[in-house]
C-alpha positions in Angstrom: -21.3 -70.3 16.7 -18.9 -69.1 13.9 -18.6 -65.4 12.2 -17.0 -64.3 8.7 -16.3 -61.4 7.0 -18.4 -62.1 4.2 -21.4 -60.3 4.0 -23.3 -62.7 1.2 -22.0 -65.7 3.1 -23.5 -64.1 6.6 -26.7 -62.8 4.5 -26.9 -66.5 3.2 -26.8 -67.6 7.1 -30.3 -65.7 8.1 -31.9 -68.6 5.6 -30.4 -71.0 7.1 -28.6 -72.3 4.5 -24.3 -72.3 3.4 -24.1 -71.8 -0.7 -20.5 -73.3 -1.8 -19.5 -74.0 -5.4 -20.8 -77.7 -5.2 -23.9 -77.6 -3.6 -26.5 -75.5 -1.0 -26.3 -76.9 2.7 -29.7 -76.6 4.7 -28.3 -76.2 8.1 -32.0 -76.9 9.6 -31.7 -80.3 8.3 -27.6 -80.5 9.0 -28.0 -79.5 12.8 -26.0 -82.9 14.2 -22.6 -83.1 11.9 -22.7 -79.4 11.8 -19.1 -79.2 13.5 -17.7 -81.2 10.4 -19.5 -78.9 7.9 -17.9 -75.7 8.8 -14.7 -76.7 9.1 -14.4 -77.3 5.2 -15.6 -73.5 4.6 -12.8 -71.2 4.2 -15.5 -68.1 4.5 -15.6 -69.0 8.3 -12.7 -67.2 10.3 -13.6 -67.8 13.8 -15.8 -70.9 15.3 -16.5 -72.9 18.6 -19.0 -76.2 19.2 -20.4 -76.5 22.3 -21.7 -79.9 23.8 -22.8 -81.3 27.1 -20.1 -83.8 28.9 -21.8 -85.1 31.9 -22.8 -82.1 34.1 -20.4 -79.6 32.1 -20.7 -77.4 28.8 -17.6 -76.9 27.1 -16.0 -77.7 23.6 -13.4 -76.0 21.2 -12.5 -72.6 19.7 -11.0 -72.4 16.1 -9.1 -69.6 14.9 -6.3 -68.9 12.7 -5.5 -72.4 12.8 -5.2 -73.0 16.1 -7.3 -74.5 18.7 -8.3 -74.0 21.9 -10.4 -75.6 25.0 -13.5 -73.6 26.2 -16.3 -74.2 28.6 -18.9 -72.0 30.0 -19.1 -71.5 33.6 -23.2 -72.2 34.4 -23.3 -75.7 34.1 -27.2 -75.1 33.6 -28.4 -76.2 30.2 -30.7 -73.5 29.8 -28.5 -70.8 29.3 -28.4 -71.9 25.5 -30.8 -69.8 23.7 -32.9 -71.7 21.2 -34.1 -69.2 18.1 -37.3 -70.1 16.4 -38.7 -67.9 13.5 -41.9 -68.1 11.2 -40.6 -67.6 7.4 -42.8 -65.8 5.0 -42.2 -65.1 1.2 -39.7 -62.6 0.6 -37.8 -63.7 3.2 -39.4 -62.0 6.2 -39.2 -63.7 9.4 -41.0 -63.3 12.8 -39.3 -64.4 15.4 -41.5 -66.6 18.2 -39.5 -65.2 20.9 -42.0 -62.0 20.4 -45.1 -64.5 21.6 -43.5 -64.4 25.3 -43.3 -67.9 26.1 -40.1 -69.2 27.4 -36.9 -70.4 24.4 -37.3 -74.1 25.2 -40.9 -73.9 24.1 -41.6 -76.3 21.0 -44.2 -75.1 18.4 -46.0 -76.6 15.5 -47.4 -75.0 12.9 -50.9 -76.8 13.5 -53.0 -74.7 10.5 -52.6 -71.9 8.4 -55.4 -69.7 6.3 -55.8 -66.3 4.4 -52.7 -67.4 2.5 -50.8 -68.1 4.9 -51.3 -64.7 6.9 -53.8 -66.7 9.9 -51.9 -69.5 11.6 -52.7 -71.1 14.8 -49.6 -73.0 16.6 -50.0 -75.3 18.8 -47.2 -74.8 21.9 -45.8 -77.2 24.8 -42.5 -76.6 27.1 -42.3 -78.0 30.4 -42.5 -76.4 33.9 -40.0 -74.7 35.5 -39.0 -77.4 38.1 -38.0 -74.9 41.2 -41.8 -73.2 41.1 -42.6 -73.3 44.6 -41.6 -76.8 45.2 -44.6 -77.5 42.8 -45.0 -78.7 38.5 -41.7 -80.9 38.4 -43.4 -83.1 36.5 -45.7 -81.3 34.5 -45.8 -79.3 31.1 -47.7 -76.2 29.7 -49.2 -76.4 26.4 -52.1 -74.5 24.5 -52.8 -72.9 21.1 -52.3 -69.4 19.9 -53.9 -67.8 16.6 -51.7 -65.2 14.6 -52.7 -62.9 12.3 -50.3 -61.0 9.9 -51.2 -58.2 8.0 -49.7 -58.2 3.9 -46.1 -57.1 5.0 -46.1 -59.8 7.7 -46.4 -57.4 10.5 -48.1 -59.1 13.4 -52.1 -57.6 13.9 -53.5 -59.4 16.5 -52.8 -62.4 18.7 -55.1 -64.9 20.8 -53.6 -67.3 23.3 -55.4 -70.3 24.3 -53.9 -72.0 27.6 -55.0 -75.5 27.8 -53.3 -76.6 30.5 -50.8 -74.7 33.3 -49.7 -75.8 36.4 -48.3 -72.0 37.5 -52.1 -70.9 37.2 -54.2 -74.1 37.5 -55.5 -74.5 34.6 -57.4 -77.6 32.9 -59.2 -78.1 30.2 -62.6 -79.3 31.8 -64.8 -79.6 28.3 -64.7 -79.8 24.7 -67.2 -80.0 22.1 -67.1 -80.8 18.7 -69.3 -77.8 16.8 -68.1 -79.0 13.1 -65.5 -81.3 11.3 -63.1 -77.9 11.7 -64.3 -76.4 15.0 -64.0 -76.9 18.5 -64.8 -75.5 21.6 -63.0 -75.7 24.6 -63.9 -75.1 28.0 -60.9 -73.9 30.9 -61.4 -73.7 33.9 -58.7 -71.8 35.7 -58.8 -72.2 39.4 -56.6 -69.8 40.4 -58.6 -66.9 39.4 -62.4 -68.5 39.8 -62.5 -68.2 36.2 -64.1 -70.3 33.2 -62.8 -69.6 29.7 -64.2 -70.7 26.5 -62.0 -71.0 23.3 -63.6 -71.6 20.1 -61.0 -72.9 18.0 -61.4 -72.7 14.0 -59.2 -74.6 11.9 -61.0 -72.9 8.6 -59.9 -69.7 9.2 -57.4 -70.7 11.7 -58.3 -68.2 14.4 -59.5 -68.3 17.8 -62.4 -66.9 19.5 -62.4 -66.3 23.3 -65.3 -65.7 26.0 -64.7 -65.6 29.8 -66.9 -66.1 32.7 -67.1 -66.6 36.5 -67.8 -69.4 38.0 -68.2 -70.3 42.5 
């Protein structure tokens, strides 16, 4: 984490990227040495580096050219909030942590449509490990459909669970409709329920129908 008092370098930060007189620095792509990068840049006034040492959290804080030891008292790792956004032209950004799903969730952009306003992700994070005693070693993971309006402002949402412990869910049956659609039958147990998603990789959206089942 760093700040600076200049705006265009902090404007320059929300695209991820440090402009200097040599050269642009994507810090997507600079994650790992990025403790050595921002200690060359004068425009930073205040930084500090965290890393994990064993069962601890702690690193140093730069500032007026001194250093100092920090640490942060949770020693669980969780408590570092990962940020993921969707980027769009014109630099507008939606930020995933809108879809609900916990910050360690990983995404991938699976298929996008309608130039570029339909997307379907597909998600995965693993269980919370205290639930109940119960889905230590198991993950969540599904798809979700997005669709954006022209200003990238989000119109409508579909969620397709495909497998959770919390709820029971499993995917009991798929089948193959076209080269670019699928369906997918869930059955969730915990609420006697059988859904069917109808995923479409054309027009990257997602379809859902639910039914009872004894």
């Amino acid at each position: 984490m760093f700040s600076s008092k200049n705006q265009k370098f902090l404007n320059d930060l929300e695209n991820f990227e440090i402009k200097t007189e040599k050269e642009t620095i994507r810090l997507d792509n600079r994650i790992y040495d990025i403790e050595e990068i921002t200690k060359k840049i004068t425009d930073i006034t205040e930084r500090f580096h965290l890393e994990f040492d064993n069962t601890k959290i702690k690193g140093t804080l730069y500032k007026a050219n001194k250093a100092l030891n920090v640490s942060l008292n949770n020693p669980s790792h969780r408590i570092l909030n990962k940020v993921q956004y969707l980027k769009f032209k014109e630099n507008t950004f939606f930020d995933l942590a809108n879809l609900g799903l916990p910050n360690r969730t990983n995404y991938e952009i699976e298929r996008t449509a309608n130039n570029g306003l339909n997307l379907i992700l597909h998600y995965k994070y693993h269980a919370n490990l205290n639930y109940n005693g119960r889905c230590g070693g198991a993950s969540n993971s599904g798809k979700i459909a997005l669709a954006f309006d022209k200003k990238y402002t989000l119109k409508q949402i579909t969620k397709a669970e495909f497998a959770d412990c919390y709820q029971e869910i499993i995917v009991d049956d798929l089948e193959k409709i076209t080269d670019k659609k699928t369906a997918y039958t869930i059955m969730n147990y915990s609420s006697s329920k059988k859904i069917t998603f109808v995923v479409d990789l054309e027009s990257a959206t997602i379809k859902k129908e639910i039914s009872s089942f004894t």
